[in-house]
Structure formats: structure tokens, C-alpha cells
N, C-alpha and C positions, 0 to 999 in steps of 0.2 A: 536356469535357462542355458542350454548350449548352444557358443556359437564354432561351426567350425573346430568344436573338441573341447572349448574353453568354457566352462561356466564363466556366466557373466549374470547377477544380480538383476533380476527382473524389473525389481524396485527404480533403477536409474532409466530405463525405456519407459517407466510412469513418468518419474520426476521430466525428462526430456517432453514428453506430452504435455504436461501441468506447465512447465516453464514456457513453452510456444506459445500458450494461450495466451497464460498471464502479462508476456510480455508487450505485446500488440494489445488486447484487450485497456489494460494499465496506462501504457507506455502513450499512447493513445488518448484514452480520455481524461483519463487526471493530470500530464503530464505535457504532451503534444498541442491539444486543443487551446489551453491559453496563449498559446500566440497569434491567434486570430484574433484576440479580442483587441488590438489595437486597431484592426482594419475591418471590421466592424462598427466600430467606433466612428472613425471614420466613413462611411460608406452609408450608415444608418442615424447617423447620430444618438447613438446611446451613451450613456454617461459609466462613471467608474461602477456605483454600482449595479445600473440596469443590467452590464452586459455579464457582471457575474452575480447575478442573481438565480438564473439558470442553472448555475455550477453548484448554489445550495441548495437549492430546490433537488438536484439531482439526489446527495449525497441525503437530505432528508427523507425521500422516497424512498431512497436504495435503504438505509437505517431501517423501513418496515418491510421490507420484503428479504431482508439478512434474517429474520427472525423466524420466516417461514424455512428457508433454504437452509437454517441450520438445521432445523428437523429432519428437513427431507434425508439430507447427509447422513443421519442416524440412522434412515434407516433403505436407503435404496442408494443403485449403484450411480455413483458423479457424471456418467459420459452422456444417458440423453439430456441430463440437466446443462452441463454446460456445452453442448452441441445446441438447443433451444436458444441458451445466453448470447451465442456467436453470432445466432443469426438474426436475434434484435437489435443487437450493435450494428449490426452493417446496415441493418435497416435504417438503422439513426444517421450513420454518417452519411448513405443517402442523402434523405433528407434534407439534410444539413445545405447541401448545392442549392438548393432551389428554394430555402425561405425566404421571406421579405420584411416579417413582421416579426415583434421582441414576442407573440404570444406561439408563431411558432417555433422560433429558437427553444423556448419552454419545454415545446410537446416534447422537440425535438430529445431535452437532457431526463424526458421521464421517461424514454425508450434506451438510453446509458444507464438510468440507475436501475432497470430491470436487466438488463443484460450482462451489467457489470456483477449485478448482485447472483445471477448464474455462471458466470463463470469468471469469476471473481476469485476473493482473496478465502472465502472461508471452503469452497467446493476445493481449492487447492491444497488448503494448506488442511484441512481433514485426511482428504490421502495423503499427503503427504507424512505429517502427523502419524498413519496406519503403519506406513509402509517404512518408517525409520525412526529406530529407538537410539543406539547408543550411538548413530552418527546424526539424529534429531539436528541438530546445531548445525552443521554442516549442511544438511541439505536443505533448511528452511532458509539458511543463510544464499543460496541456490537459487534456491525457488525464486526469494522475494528479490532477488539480483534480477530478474528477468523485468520486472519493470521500469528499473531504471535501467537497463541495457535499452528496452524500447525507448524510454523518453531520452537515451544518447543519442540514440541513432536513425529513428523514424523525424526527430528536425530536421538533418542532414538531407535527408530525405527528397521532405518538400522546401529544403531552402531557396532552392533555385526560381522555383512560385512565388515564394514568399519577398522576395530579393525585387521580385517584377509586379509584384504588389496583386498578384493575380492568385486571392484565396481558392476561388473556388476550382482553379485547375488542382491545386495543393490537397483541399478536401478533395475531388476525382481520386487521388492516389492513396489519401489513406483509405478509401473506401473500396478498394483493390486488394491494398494490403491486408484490410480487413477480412475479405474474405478468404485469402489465402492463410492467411494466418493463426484465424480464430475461428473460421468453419471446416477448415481442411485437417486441421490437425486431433480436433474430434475421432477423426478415424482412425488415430492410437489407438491400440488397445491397453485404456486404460481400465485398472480393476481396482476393485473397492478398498480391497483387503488382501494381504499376501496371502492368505489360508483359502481365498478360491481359488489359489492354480498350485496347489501343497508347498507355498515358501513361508519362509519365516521372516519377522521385521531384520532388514540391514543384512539379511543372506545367509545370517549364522547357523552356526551347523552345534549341537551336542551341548556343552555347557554355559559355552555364549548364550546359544539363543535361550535354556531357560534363565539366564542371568537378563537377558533381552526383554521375554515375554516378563517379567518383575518391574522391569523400568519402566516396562509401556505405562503404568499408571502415574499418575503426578501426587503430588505430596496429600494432597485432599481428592486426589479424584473414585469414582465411583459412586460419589455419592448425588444425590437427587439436585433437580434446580431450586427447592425452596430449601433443602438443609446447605447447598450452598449461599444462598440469598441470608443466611442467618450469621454466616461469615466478617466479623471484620475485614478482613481478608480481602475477601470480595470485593467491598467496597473500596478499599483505600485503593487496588490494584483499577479499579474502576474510573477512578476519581482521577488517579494518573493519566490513566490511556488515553479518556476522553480530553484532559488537557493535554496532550502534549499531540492527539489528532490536530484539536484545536490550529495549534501553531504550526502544524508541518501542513496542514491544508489551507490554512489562510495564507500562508506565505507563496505555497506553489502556485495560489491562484490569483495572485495578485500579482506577484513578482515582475512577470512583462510589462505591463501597465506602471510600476514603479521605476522598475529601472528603465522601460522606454521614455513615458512622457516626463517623469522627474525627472530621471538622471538623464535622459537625450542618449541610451542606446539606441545609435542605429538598427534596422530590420538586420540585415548579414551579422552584426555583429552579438545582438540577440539570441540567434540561433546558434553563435558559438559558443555561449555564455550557457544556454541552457544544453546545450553537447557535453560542457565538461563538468556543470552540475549532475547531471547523472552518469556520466561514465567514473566520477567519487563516490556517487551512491554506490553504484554498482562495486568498488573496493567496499567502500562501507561496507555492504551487507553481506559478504561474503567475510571479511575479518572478522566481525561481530559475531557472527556465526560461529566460523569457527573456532573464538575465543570461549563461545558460551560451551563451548564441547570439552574445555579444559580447565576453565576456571569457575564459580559460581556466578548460574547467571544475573542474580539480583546487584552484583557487583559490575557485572560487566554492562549492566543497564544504566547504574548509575554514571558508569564512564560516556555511556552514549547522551544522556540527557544534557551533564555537562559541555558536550563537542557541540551539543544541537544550541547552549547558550552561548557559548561565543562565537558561531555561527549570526544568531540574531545581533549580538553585541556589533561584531563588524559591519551588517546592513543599515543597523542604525546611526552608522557614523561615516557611511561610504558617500556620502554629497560633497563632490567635490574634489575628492580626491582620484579622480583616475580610474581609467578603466581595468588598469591594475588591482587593483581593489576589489573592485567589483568581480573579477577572476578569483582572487582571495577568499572572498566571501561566497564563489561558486563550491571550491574546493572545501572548505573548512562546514558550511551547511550541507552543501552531498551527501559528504560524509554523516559529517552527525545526524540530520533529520533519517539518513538511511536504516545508520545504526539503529537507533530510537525503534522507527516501524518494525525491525528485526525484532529486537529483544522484547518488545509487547507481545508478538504472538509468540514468540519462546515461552516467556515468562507464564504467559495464559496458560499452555501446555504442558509447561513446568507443574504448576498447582491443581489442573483441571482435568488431564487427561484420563480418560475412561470412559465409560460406556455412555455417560451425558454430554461430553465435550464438544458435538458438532452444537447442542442447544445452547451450552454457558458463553461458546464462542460467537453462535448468533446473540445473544446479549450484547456481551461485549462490541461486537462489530455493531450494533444496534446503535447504542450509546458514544460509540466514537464517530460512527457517521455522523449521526445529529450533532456531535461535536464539531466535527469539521465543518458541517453545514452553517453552522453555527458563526465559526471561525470565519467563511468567507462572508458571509451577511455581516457581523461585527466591522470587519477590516474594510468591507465596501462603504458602510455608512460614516466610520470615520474619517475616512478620505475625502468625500463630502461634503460633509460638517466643517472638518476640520483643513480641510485643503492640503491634508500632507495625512502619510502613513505612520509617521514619525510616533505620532500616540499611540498607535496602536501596536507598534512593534513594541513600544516600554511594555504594554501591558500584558503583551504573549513574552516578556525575558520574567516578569514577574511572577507569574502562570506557570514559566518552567521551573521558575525556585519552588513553589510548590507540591509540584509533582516531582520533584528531587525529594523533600520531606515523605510524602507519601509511600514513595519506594524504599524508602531508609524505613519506614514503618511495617512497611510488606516483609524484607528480609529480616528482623527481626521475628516476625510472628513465624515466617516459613523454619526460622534457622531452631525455635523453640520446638516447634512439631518436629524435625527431622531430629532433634534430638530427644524427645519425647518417645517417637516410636522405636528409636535403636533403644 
């Protein structure tokens, strides 16, 4: 594409499209919205886990309708899907101002996990995925930065609501933002595939891109979803993802609720706490990124799942000590739980990619949804039960030593086959 005399990559006017979405979209309901739940709480009298109950319900819904939407990916173009997804979200945050009761808070989070699940993580990261091979790493690292740039900066946002204890002027503005954000920006012209408007993945010209058009498949891709289902592979990469959802969604949706009523963060200071939590993710997934572009990524996953344990390790020992800490443990989780979500869909795309890839990936996103769904129901009822989070952190730092093993199993069988086939 010429601008002005300058070829400039068509592929980064997608990615800028994809990234709008996702980052309002994300930024927004996974990220955003649990700061309500203490005034909520308050206001309605719901308990720890009524008010995130919602939150899994959401991510278990959205887990069945990831499985359609990976299809559709396969085979038709992402823009009226996720222009559709735009405008069920805002329908939701609607909503949202005017409920009274926990059954429609409910309805409310089954119109996010349909909206999220069209213009979501797998409609993005499929183009994306299309439209870039040998900088893959780099721009997924991009992409997935756009959500924690939302959940830095859409607090900031409504703090000043939030600050005066007046939700529902706060929800008024994200549901503004929403439609600016995630219905306007549909009118990119986003394309499926570099090869409907004559480019090539990452722009490359003569030897590159057939060295390009090579890459685009991953280490087992091309092949079917029941000859990948026969995969160890499969599994163990499965087995991981869905734990270590687990723990990056049980935490994000709990986290206000712990550090507000346990530890007595203030509202103001809440929302600074979750501003520098994702403006680390946002470094996270952009390093991670572009580390996977030059070193191996199953290596570079391992280093993320590690940042993401001592991440946990410091929440589980932050009573008490300071709101310094509690800053600590913003910076050192941002990062790692960022890292982590980066290098899962790497990883995925690493082994997967080719002509089945939007469906292996709706799997995947299937099973990690329900995982995470999982994750926040588990961590709600512990709290509960148990009157403290405290068990439930042990058992997501123990969760992540396993899915360390898991991935030590993954790169082994990948590093077998890449040398099997040379």
C-alpha cells in the first residue's frame, strides 16, 4: 500500500484495527469491570461469590460459542463478525446502569461472553496470525498489549466516578467508550487474508516471502482436528493453557475484592494499583513477543510461567506489609500473567497453524475459558468457606508448577519433530 510515494504494509492498518477493538472490548470486561464489584457489594448486598459468579458464568458461555466462531474464522471474512460482537457489548454495558437484581447482572454477563467471543481474542488473533509470519511474535505481542493498555487506562478513566462512589455515572462512560471504540472502529478495512488485496504475510517481497509463505505453517499444522486430537501434544499444551487460564482469570477477578476488603485498599488507590498492573502487562506482552521472535518459544514460555509464580508468591504474602507491596506484586504479576497469555497463543500457532488453526484454536479457547470460568467460581467459594483467598492462591502457585512440567513436555516432543523433519 502506498502512502504519499512510501510503501507502508497493509498488514499494520489490520493490526491497528484488531488492536482498537480488542483493547476496549478486553480492556473493559475482563479487566475494567471488576472494580465495581465492591460497590455492588455494597449497594445490593451480594457476597464474594454471588457478585462473581456472573464473571464465570460469562467466560463458560463464551467457552461455547469460541467453538462456533472458530469456524466461522475458517472460513469467512472477521469484520461483520466482529462489528456484530461490538454491538452486543455495548448492548451489555447498557444494561448494566439500570439492573437491580443478581439474575439480571447474569443476563447482563451472557451478552459479554457473546460479544467478547465475536470480537474477541480468536477473530483477532486469526488475522493476525494470516497477516504475519516471520514477525508472528511481534505483532501478537501487539495485539495482546491492546488489552492491557485498555485495563491501564479505561480506570483512569472512570476513577473520578469511582472515587464519588457513583458507579453508574462510571458505567455511562464506559458505555460511550464502547461504542466508540468497538463499533466504530469495525469500519477499518479489515481483510481476512493478505492475498485478497495481492500482499504477502509481513510485506515481503521475492525470497523472503517464499521463506514466509513456509513458515506460515506450524510444526504439526495442516492437519485435521481428530489427527490433531490424537496428539500428545495436544493434550499436555492443553493441559497447561487451561491451568494457567485458571490462575490469570481467577486472580484478575478477584483481586479488588482482596486487596479492597482484606487488605483495606482504598477506591483511588485501587484504581492505581490496577493502572500499573496493566500498564506491566502491556511491557509484558510486548517483550514476550518480541523475545519469541528470537529465541525459542517454548523457552521463552517457560520464563513467562515462572514471572507469573512469583507474581502469586508475593500476593500470598502481601497482608500486611504495605501498600508498597502490593505495587510490587502489581509490577511483577502484569508482567508475568501478560507474558503467560502472550506465549499460549504463540505457542498454539507455533504447532497449529494452517488451514485448521481458527478450529484447534476455538478448542483451545474453549477449554481455557471454562478454565478460567472455573478459576473464578473455585476462588469465589473459597473465600467463603474459607474466609480468606489465602488457599486458594497456594493451590493456583501449585497448578502453575504443573503446567511448568507440562510445557517442559511440549518442548521436548516439538524439539523431536523439528528435528525429525530436518
Amino acid at each position: 500500500m502506498n502512502v504519499f510515494g512510501f510503501r507502508i504494509f497493509y498488514g499494520w492498518f489490520v493490526l491497528g484495527g484488531v488492536f482498537t477493538m480488542y483493547a476496549v472490548s478486553n480492556g473493559i470486561s475482563n479487566f475494567t469491570l471488576p472494580l465495581f464489584y465492591p460497590y455492588l457489594m455494597d449497594e445490593f448486598g451480594w457476597n464474594q461469590a454471588e457478585v462473581t459468579r456472573p464473571a464465570a458464568i460469562k467466560f463458560a458461555f463464551a467457552s461455547i460459542y469460541n467453538l462456533t466462531i472458530g469456524y466461522l474464522m475458517d472460513r469467512y471474512a472477521p469484520r461483520p463478525i466482529m462489528a456484530m460482537g461490538g454491538l452486543v457489548m455495548v448492548t451489555g454495558l447498557i444494561s448494566y446502569i439500570f439492573m437491580t437484581e443478581l439474575w439480571h447482572f447474569t443476563v447482563i454477563y451472557l451478552f459479554f461472553a457473546m460479544g467478547l467471543s465475536m470480537c474477541g481474542l480468536i477473530p483477532c488473533m486469526v488475522t493476525t496470525g494470516r497477516w504475519f509470519t516471520k514477525f508472528r511474535g511481534r505483532a501478537v505481542g501487539i495485539l495482546l498489549m491492546a488489552s492491557s493498555f485498555g485495563g491501564a487506562v479505561i480506570p483512569l478513566i472512570i476513577k473520578g466516578s469511582l472515587v464519588e462512589g457513583d458507579w453508574r455515572e462510571a458505567m455511562s462512560t464506559l458505555a460511550v467508550l464502547g461504542f466508540m471504540f468497538m463499533v466504530l472502529p469495525v469500519l477499518w478495512p479489515v481483510k481476512a487474508r493478505p492475498s485478497d488485496i495481492g500482499e504477502t504475510p509481513d510485506g515481503l517481497t521475492g525470497d523472503e516471502a517464499a521463506a514466509a509463505e513456509n513458515e506460515q505453517l506450524g510444526i504439526v499444522g495442516n492437519i485435521s482436528v481428530p489427527e490433531a486430537a490424537r496428539m500428545p501434544v495436544f493434550y499436555l499444551l492443553l493441559a497447561a493453557t487451561g491451568i494457567l487460564w485458571f490462575c490469570i482469570t481467577g486472580v484478575i477477578q478477584h483481586q479488588a475484592i482482596y486487596l479492597g476488603q482484606d487488605q483495606g485498599v482504598s477506591g483511588g488507590d485501587m484504581a492505581t494499583v490496577f493502572s500499573l498492573f496493566f500498564f506491566c502487562s502491556v511491557f509484558g506482552k510486548f517483550i514476550f513477543g518480541y523475545f519469541s521472535d528470537r529465541f525459542a518459544k517454548g523457552h521463552i514460555m517457560l520464563l513467562a510461567i515462572i514471572n507469573l509464580t512469583i507474581g502469586l508468591a508475593i500476593l500470598r504474602f502481601v497482608d500486611g506489609l504495605g501498600i508498597e507491596m502490593i505495587y510490587l506484586y502489581a509490577v511483577v504479576y502484569g508482567i508475568g500473567f501478560s507474558g503467560t497469555f502472550t506465549m499460549i497463543q504463540l505457542m498454539v500457532a507455533e504447532l497449529f497453524m494452517g488451514s485448521t488453526y481458527g478450529r484447534i484454536l476455538g478448542i483451545y479457547v474453549f477449554v481455557d475459558t471454562l478454565a478460567a470460568s472455573l478459576g473464578i467460581f473455585v476462588l469465589g467459594q473459597i473465600r467463603v468457606a474459607a474466609g480468606s483467598y489465602v488457599p486458594g492462591i497456594d493451590l493456583m502457585i501449585a497448578l502453575a508448577l504443573v503446567a511448568t512440567v507440562c510445557v517442559l513436555a511440549v518442548n521436548r516432543i516439538a524439539a523431536q519433530r523439528v528435528t525429525a523433519a530436518a
